[in-house]
Structures are given as C-alpha cells and as structure tokens.
DOTI-558648 format. One line per 10 residues: number of its first residue (from 1); their letters; for each residue x, z, y of C-alpha. Coordinates in Angstrom, 2 decimals, padded with zeros to 5 digits. Example, Ala and Ser with C-alpha at 12.3 -4.5 7.8 and 13.67 -1.06 7.14 Angstrom:
2
1> AS> 012.30,007.80,-004.50 ~ 013.67,007.14,-001.06
! end
This chain:
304
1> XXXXXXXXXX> 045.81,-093.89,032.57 ~ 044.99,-092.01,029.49 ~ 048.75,-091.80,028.58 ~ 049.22,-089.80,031.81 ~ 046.78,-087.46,031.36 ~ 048.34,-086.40,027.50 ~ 051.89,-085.99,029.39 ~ 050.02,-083.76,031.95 ~ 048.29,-081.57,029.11 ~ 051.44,-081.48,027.48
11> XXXXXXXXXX> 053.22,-080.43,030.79 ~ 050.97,-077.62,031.27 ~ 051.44,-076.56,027.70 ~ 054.93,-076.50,027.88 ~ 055.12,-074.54,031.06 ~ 052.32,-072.20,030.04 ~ 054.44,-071.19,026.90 ~ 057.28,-070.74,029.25 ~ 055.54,-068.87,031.36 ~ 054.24,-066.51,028.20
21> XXXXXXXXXX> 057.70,-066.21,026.79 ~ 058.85,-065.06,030.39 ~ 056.43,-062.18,030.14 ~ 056.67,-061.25,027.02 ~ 060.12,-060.34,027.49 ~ 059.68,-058.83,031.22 ~ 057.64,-056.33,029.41 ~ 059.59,-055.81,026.32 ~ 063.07,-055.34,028.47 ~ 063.34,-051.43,029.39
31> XXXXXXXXXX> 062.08,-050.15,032.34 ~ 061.74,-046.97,034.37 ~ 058.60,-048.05,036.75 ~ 055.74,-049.72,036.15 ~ 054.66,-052.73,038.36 ~ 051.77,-052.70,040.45 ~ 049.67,-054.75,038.20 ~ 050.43,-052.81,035.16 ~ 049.65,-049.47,037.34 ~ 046.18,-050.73,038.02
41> XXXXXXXXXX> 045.30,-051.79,034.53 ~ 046.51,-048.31,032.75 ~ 045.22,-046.22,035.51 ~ 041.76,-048.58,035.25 ~ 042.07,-047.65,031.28 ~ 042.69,-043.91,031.54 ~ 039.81,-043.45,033.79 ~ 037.74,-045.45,031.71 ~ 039.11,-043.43,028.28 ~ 038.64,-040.25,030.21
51> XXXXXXXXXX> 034.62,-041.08,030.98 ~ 033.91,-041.95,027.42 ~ 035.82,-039.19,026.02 ~ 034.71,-036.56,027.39 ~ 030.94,-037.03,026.22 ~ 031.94,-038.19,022.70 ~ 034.20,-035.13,022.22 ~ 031.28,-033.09,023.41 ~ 028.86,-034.68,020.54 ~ 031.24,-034.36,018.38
61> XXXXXXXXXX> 031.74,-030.84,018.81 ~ 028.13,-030.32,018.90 ~ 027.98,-031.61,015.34 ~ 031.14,-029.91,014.17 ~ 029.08,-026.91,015.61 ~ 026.19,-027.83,013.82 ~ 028.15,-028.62,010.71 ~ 029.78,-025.00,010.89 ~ 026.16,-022.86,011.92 ~ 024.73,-024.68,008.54
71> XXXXXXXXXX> 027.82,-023.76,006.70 ~ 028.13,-020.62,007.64 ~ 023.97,-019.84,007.13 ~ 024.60,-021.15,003.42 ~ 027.47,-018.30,002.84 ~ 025.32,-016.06,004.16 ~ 022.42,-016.77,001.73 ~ 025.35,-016.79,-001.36 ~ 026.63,-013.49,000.15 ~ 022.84,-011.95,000.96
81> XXXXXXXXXX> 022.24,-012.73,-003.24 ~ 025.35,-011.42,-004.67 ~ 024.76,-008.18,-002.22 ~ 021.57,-007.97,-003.77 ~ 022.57,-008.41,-007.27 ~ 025.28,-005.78,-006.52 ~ 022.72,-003.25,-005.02 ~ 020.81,-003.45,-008.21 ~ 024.01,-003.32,-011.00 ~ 024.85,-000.13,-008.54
91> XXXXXXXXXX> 021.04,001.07,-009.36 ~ 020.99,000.31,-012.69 ~ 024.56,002.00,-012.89 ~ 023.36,005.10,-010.70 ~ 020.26,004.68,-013.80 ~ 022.74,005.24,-016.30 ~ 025.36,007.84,-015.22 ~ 022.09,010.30,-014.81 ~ 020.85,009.58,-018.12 ~ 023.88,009.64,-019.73
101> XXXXXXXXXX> 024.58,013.47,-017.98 ~ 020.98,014.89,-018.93 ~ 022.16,013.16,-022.62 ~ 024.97,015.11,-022.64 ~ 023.32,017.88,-021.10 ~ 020.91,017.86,-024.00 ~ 023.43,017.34,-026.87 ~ 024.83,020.52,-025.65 ~ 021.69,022.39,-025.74 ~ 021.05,021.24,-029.03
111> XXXXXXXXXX> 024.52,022.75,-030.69 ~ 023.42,026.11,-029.22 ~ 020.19,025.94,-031.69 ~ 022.00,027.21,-034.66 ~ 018.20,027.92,-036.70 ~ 016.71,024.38,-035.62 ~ 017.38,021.05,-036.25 ~ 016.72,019.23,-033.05 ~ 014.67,015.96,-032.59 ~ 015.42,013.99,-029.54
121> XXXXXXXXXX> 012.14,012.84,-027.63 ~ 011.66,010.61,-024.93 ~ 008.55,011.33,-022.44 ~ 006.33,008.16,-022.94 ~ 002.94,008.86,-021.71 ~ 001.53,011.66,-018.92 ~ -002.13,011.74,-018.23 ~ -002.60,011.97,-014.43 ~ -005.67,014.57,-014.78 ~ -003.18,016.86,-017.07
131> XXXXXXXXXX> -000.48,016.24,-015.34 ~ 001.00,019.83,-015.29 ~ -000.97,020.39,-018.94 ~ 000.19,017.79,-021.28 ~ 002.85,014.84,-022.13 ~ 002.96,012.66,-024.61 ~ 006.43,012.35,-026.85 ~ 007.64,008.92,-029.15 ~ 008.26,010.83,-031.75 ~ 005.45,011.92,-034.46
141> XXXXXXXXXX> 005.23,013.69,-037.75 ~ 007.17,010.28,-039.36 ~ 010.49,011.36,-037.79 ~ 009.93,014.83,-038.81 ~ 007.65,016.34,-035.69 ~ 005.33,019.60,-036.57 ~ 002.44,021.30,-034.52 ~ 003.95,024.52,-032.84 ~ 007.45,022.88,-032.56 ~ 008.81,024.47,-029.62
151> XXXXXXXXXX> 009.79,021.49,-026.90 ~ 012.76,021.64,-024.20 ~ 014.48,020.20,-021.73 ~ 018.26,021.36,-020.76 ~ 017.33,023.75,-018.19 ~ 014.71,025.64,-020.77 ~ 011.20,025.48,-021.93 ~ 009.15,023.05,-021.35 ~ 005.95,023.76,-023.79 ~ 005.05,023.51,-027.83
161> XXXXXXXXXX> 003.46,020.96,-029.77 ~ -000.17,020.75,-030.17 ~ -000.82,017.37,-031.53 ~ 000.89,015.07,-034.17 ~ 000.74,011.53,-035.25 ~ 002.91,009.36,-037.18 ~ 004.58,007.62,-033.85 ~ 003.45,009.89,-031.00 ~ 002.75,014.30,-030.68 ~ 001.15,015.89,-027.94
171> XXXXXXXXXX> 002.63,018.70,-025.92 ~ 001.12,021.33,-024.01 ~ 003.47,022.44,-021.15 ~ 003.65,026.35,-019.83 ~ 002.04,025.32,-016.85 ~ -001.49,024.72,-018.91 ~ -004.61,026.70,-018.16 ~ -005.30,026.98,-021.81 ~ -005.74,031.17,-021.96 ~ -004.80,030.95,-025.70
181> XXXXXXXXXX> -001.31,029.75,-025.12 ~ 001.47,032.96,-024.77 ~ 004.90,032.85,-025.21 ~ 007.00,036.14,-026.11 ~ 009.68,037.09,-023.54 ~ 012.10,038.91,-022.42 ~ 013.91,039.95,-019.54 ~ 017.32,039.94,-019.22 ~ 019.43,043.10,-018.00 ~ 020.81,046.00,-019.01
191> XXXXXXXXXX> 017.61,047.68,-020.82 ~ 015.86,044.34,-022.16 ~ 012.50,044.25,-021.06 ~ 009.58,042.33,-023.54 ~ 006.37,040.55,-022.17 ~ 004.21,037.64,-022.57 ~ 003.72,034.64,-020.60 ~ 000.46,033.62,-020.05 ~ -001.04,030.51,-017.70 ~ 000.73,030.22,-014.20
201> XXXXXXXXXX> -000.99,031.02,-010.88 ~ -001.72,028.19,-008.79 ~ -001.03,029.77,-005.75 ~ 002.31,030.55,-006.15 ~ 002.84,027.92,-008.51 ~ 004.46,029.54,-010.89 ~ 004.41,031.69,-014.21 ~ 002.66,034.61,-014.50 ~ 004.43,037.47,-017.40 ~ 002.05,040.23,-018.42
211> XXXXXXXXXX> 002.61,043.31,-020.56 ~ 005.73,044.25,-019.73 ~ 006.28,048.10,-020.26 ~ 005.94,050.02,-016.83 ~ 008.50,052.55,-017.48 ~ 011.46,049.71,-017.82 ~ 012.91,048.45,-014.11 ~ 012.15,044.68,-013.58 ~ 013.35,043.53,-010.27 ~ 013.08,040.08,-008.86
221> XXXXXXXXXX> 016.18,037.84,-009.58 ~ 016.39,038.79,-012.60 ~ 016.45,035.75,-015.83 ~ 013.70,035.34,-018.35 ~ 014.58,034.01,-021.97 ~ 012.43,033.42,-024.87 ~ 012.09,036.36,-027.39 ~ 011.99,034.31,-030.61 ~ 009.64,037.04,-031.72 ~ 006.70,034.78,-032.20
231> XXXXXXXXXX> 008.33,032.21,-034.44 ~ 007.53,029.43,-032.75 ~ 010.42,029.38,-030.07 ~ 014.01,029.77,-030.45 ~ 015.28,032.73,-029.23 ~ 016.91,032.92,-025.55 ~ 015.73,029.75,-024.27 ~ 015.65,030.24,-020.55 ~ 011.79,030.24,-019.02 ~ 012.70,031.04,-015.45
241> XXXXXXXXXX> 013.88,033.77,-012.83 ~ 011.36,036.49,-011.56 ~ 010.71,036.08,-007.77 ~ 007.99,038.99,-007.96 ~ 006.79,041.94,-009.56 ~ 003.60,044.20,-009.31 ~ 001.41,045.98,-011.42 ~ -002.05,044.91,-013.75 ~ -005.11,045.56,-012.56 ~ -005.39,048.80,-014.32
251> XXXXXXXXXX> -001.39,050.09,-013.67 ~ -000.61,050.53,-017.37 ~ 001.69,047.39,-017.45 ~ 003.48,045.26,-015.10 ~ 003.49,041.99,-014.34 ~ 005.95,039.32,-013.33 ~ 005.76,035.59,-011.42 ~ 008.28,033.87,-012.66 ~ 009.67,030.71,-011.60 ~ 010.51,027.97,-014.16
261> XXXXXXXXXX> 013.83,027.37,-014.78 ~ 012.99,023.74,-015.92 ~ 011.50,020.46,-013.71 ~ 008.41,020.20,-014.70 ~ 007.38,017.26,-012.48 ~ 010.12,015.15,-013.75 ~ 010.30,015.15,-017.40 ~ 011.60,011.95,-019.34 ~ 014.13,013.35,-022.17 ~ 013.50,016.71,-024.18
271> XXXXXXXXXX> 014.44,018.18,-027.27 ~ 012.24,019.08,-030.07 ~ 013.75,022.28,-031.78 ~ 012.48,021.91,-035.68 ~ 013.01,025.26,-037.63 ~ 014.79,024.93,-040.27 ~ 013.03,027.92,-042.25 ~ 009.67,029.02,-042.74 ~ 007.58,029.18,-039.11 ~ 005.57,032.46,-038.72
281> XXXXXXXXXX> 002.37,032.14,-036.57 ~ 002.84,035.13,-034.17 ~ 001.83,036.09,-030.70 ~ 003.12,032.35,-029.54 ~ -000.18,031.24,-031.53 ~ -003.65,031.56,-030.74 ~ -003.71,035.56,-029.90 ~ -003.85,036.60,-033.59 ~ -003.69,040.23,-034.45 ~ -003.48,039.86,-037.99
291> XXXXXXXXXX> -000.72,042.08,-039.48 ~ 002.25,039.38,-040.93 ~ 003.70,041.66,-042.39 ~ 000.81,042.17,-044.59 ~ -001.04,039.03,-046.20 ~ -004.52,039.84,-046.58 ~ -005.95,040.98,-050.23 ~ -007.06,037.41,-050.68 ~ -003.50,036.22,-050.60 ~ -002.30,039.47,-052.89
301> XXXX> -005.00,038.21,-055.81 ~ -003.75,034.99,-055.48 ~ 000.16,036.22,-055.53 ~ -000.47,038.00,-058.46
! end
C-alpha cells in the first residue's frame, strides 16, 4: 500500500510539470488576443494599479510641491540679502560720487585762491542751539589754522574763524547774530557798488547788506562777491544774489537782502583760505576805526 501511494505522488508530479511546461509555452508562443482568464487578471490589475496610483501620485506631488514652495522660499531669502547688500553698495556708491564732485568742486575753488594757501576741513561738530551760528572744523592751529581765516564752501562764503585749537577751530557762519561780525562787499555790475554785510534777518531768512552808496543803482538779481578790502576774505568770493532793495532808516544809504549763495544747512566739506602774507584787521574785524594806514605813536617810538 505505501508503494502505491509514492507512484501516485509521483504521477501527479509528473503530470503537474507537464501541465506547467504546457503553459509556460502557451503564453510564451505569440499571440494577438488575450484569453479570457488572462483578460480578467490584467483588467483586475489595472483597476487595482489605477486606485493606488492615483492617491500616491497625488502625495507625491504634494511633497514635490512642498519640496519646491521650501526651495523656492530659501532663494528668495538668498535673493532678498544680496538685494539688500546691493541697495546699500548702491548707497554707499551714491555716498561717494557726491563727495567725490563737492571734492572736486572744492579743489577747483581752491586754484582760483592765488593769495591763500587753502586748508581742507571737514565739518565735525554743529551745536544744535547755534545751529545757523557756529561749526566746528578737524583742523586746528597744528595743521596751520589762524583766527580770522576766512572759511568756504564751493558755492561761496560760509563764515571766518573765531576759535583755534591744536585739533579743532571754531567758525562763526554769516548767518550769526553776533552785531560785531561785517564782511566788506561788493556788488557786481557795471558801476561796482561797496557795502557791508551785517547779521541776516530772520524773517526773510537771509542777509542783510548795509551802507551801500544811494546814488549807485542796485537792483535785485544782481551777484554779491567779497571785497577783499578787509583782509580777512579773499577777494570775489561769492556771498549771494540780492532779492531786495530799500533804503536805511534815515535814507542816506541803501540796503540790500541778499540771499546766500552757499547751503548753509548742509555743510560737511569747506575750505580754509590761509593768507599767505601779512593779514590786516579791517572792517571784517570787530568794527575798528583805527586808521591802518597809520600805526599809532606808540608803535612809531617803538619803530624807531
């Protein structure tokens, strides 16, 4: 009995090889149509493929979404710096093409003062109380700086120096309310016209010239230089253009508003004009009406 049930195993075997080997090549063999079997099965696949697919191609392109939005958000933050690096080099650059014309501008005004050597200042300090009064330069009396040096910018005057230290002077601008300060001027035209300028008027904001001779025409337009007849400022240095003219309070002399031909509420770089020879103390001083032109007998004794 056992004997017969090994031949039937093998029996089976052999005819379920057969069997396999028979199929095998029914499906390798070619073939236009697909039997019925083999229909079910792929079209039981596909539909299967299709349900999975579709949900795993939409995570996936969720991801791939996500994957792109955090890309994309770290270019921006690379691309948001470099603008913002490039904003400031075009600052900085903007910083330095102005600086580098008002340079210029000043080297130029500084080969038209053929008596004075100039110093080249930088505006380091401006008290907010004096603001239209006083600055204070970086240069002192250690890089050659003098009280009553005249001080410019390369549209015109600015003010004179009142105060020196080794590092540092003081300068008193045109606008000041100091009624000692006067600067000798003259208007430009064809029959010159002389005056002083003394203080500004609030008001107009502006600078007031006195003294100038009533029988000479001064109209408004016209420019206003320094004299260089007080010693202290070099001569033709522009002040400002007259926008108005009347008379003094007693009608003898006229009297001028002038507006400044320099920015006084920006001032960073000016030029100090050093004379080269001897400075004479004249009516850009302190009001003197001693005669220069005659020391005093003191001085004569000592002379001789």
């Amino acid at each position: 009995m056992p004997h017969f049930f090994f031949n039937k195993k093998l029996i089976l075997l052999l005819v379920g090889m057969v069997f396999l080997v028979a199929l095998i090549s029914f499906s390798l063999r070619e073939r236009t149509n697909a039997t019925l079997p083999e229909q079910i099965i792929k079209d039981t696949v596909g539909v299967a493929q299709s349900i999975v697919a579709k949900p795993a191609n939409y995570i996936a392109g969720v991801f791939d979404s996500i994957d792109s939005l955090l890309n994309t958000y770290e270019e921006n933050k690379r691309l948001k710096a470099r603008l913002d690096e490039f904003v400031a080099v075009q600052a900085e650059a903007a910083d330095l093409k102005s600086d580098i014309k008002k340079f210029q501008e000043l080297m130029d005004k500084s080969e038209s003062l053929k008596a004075y050597d100039p110093i080249h200042a930088t505006v380091i300090a401006r008290n907010p109380d004096q603001w239209e009064e006083k600055i204070i330069l970086d240069k002192g009396s250690s890089h050659g700086v003098e009280k009553n040096m005249a001080v410019m910018t390369a549209k015109g005057l600015v003010g004179k120096v009142t105060l020196v230290t080794p590092f540092t002077s003081e300068v008193e601008l045109l606008y000041t309310n100091n009624p000692n300060y006067r600067v000798s001027a003259m208007v430009q035209g064809d029959k010159q016209a002389y005056g002083l300028i003394e203080g500004y008027d609030k008001e107009h904001n502006q600078l007031i010239m006195k003294r100038i001779d009533s029988s000479l025409t001064v109209k408004k337009g016209q420019q206003v230089v320094s004299s260089g007849l007080g010693g202290v400022f070099p001569k033709n240095v522009p002040i400002g253009e007259i926008t108005e003219v009347s008379t003094d309070d007693h009608g003898l002399t006229k009297m001028a508003y002038v507006k400044p031909s320099a920015d006084f509420s920006i001032l960073d770089y000016v030029v100090i004009a050093k004379r080269s020879s001897t400075m004479i103390d004249g009516s850009d001083g302190n009001k003197s009406n001693v005669d220069l032109t005659h020391p005093p007998q003191k001085d004569k004794e000592e002379a001789e």
